[in-house]
C-alpha positions as CSV (number, residue, x, y, z in Angstrom):
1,X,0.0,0.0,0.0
2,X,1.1,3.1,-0.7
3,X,2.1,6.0,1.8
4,X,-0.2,9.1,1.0
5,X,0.1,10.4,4.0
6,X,3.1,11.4,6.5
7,X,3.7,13.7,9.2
8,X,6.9,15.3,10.7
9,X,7.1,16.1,14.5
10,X,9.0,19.1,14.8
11,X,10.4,18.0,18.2
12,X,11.7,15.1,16.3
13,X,12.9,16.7,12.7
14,X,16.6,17.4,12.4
15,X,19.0,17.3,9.6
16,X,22.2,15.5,8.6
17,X,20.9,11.8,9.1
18,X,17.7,9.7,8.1
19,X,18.2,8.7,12.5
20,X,20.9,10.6,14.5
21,X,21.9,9.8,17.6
22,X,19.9,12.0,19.6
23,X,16.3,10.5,18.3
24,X,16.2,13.3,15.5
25,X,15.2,12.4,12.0
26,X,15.6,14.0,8.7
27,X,12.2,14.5,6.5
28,X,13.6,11.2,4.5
29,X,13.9,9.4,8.1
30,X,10.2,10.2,8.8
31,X,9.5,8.7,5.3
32,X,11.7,5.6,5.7
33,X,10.2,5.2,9.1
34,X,6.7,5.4,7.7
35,X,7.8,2.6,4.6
36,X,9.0,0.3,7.9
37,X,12.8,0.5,7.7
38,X,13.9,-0.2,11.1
39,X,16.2,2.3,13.1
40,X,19.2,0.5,13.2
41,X,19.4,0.6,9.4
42,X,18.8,4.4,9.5
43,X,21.0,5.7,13.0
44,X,24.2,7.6,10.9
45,X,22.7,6.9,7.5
46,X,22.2,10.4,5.2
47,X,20.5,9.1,2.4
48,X,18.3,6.2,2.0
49,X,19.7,2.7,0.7
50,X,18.5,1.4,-2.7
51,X,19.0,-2.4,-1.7
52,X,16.7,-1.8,1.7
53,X,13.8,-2.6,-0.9
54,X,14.6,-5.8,-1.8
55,X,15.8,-7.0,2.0
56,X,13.0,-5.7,3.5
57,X,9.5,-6.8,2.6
58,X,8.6,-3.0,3.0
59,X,6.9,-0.5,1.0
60,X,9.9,1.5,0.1
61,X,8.5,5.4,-1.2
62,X,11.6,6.8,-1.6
63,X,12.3,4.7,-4.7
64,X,9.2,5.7,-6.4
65,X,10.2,9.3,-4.8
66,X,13.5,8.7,-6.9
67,X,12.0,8.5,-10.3
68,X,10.6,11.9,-10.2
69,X,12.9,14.7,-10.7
70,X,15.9,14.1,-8.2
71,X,12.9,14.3,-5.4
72,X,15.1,12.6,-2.3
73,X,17.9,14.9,-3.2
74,X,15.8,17.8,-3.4
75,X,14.3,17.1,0.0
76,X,17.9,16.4,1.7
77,X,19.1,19.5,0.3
78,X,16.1,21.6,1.1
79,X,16.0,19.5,4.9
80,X,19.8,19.7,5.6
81,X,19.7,23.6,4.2
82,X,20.8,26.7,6.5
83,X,20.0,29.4,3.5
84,X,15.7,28.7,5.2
85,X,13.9,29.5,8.1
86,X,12.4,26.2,9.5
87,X,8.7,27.6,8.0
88,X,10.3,27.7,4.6
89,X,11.6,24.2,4.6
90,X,8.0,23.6,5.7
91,X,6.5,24.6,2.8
92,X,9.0,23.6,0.6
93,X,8.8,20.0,1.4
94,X,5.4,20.3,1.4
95,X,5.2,21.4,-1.9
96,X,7.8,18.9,-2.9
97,X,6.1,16.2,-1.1
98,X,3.0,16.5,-3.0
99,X,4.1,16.8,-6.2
100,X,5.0,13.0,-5.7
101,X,1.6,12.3,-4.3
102,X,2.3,12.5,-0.4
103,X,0.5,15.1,2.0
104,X,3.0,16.1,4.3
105,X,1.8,17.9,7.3
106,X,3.9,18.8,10.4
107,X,3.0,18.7,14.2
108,X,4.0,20.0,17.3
109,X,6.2,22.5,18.3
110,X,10.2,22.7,17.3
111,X,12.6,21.5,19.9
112,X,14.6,24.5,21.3
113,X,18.6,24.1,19.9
């Protein structure tokens, strides 16, 4: 089944890695969580793994993510990016999101740095 639907809990977003060390996630961590990749595959991981699709008997978006215009890079660049406000990567992965079918929708407020 295909994901439609994810959400991002500020408290929880971060940057650099799909699952760093302190429980953050990038926007492709929410995602991989969401398509069942557990979190020992993601902790220190910055992009997410081709081969996880056929290991894993998991719905793996990313790789239908890939086939439209560089979409995974796009979202790491825009996720990892100090040139935007938090609310600009907001509604830039929104945007980019749902041009590959996925409402994205964040929650909750961001964690203090």
């Amino acid at each position: 089944m295909a994901i439609t639907e994810l959400t991002i809990d500020r408290a929880r977003w971060g940057t650099s890695a799909l699952l760093n060390k302190d429980g953050t996630m990038c926007c492709l961590g929410f995602l991989s969580k969401a398509c069942g990749v557990p979190d020992e595959w993601m902790l220190n991981v910055s992009f997410p793994r081709r081969g996880w699709a056929s290991e894993f008997d998991v719905n793996i978006e990313f790789v239908r993510l890939d086939v439209y215009a560089r979409s995974p890079a796009d979202a790491a660049k825009i996720n990892d990016s100090n040139e935007y406000s938090k609310e600009q990567k907001e509604t830039m992965l929104i945007d980019l999101f749902a041009r590959n079918g996925i409402t994205l929708s964040f929650i909750g407020e961001h964690r203090s740095e």
